[in-house]
VOZA-957115 format. One line per 3 residues: number of its first residue (from 1); for each residue x, y, z of C-alpha. Coordinates in steps of 0.02 Angstrom, whole numbers, plus 32768, in hexadecimal, padded with zeros to 4 digits. Last residue first. Layout:
% residues N
NUM) X Y Z ~ ...
% end
This chain:
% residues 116
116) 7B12 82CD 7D12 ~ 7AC8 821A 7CFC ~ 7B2D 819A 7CD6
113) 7B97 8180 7C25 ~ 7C2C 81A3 7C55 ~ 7CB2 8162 7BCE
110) 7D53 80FA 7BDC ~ 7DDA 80DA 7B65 ~ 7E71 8070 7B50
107) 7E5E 8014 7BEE ~ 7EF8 7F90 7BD3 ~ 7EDE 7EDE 7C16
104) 7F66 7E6D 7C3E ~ 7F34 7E62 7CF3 ~ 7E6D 7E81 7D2C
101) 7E6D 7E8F 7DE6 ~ 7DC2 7E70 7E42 ~ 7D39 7ED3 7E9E
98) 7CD2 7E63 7F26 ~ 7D0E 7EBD 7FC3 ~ 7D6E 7E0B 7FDD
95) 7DC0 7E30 7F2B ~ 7E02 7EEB 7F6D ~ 7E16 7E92 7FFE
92) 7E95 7E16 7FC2 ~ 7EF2 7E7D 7F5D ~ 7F15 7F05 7FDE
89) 7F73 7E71 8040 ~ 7FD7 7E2A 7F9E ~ 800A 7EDD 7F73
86) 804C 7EF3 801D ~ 80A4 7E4C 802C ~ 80EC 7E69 7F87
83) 8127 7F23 7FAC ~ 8180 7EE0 8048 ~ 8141 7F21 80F9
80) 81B2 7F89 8157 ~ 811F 8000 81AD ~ 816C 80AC 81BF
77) 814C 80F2 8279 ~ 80D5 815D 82DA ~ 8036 80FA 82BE
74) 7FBE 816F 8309 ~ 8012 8207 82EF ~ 8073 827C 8316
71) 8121 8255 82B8 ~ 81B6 82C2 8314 ~ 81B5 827F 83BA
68) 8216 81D5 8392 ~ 8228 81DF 82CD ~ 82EA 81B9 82D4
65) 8350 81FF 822D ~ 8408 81B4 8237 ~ 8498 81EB 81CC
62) 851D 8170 81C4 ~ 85DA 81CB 81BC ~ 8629 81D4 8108
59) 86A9 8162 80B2 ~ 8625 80DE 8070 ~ 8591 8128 807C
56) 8516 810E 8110 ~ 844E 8136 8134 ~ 8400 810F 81DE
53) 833D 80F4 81D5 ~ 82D6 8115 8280 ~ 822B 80D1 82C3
50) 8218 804E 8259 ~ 8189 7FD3 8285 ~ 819B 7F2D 8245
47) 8128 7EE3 81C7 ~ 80AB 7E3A 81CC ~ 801F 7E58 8252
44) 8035 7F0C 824D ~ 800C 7EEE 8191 ~ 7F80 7E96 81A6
41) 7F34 7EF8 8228 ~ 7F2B 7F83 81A3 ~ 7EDA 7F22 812C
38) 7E3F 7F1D 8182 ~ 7DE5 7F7D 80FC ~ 7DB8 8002 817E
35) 7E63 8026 81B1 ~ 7EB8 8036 8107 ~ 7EB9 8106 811B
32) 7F1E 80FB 81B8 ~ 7F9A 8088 8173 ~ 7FA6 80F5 80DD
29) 7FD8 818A 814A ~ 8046 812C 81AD ~ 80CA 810E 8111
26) 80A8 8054 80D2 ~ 819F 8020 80C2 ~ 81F3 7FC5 8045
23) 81CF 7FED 7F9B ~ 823A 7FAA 7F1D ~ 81C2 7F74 7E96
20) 81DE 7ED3 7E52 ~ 814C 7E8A 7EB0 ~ 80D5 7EF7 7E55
17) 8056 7E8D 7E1B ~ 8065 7E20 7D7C ~ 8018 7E1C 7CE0
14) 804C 7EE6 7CA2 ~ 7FB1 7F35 7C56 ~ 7F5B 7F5D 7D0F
11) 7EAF 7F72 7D20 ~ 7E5C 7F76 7DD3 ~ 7D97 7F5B 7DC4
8) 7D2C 7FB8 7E24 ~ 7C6A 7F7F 7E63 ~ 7BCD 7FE0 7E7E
5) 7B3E 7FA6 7EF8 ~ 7B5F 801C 7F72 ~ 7C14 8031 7F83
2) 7C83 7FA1 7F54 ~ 7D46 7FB8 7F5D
% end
């Protein structure tokens, strides 16, 4: 995002985003972190706290993992949010912050030339 009067651009080779990515779940960490973009409120907005996950195999008991008391923090849950939703959401302020997404384009060098 913008800082001072210097902009970033996000390159990515592939055209699309990553919608084909299986991600499920913004950890609280990285909700924390989003905060000042606004983002954050977004994805309350749109996801549903998890405060457990319960695995299961076929011919073995369901194993359950709950996060009540054992994640201090100030989200203490995973966010279920898809990976679309959450790439279209850090999209928009990236672009709103005045940077923009480049897709199809492959950096194949880059050189610092500022001052040391």
């Amino acid at each position: 995002m913008a800082v001072g009067c210097v902009t970033h651009s996000y390159i990515q080779k592939i055209n699309a985003g990553l919608e084909a990515d299986a991600k499920i779940a913004v950890n609280p960490r990285t909700l924390e972190i989003l905060e000042p973009t606004g983002v954050t409120e977004k994805m309350l907005a749109l996801g549903m706290p998890m405060r457990g996950v319960r695995f299961s195999q076929r011919s073995k008991p369901a194993r359950e993992i709950l996060f009540k008391g054992q994640v201090r923090h100030k989200y203490p849950f995973l966010l279920a949010l898809s990976q679309a939703t959450t790439e279209r959401l850090l999209a928009e302020a990236f672009e709103k912050a005045g940077d923009r997404i480049e897709r199809r384009i492959e950096l194949i060098a880059c050189r610092n030339e500022g001052e040391s």
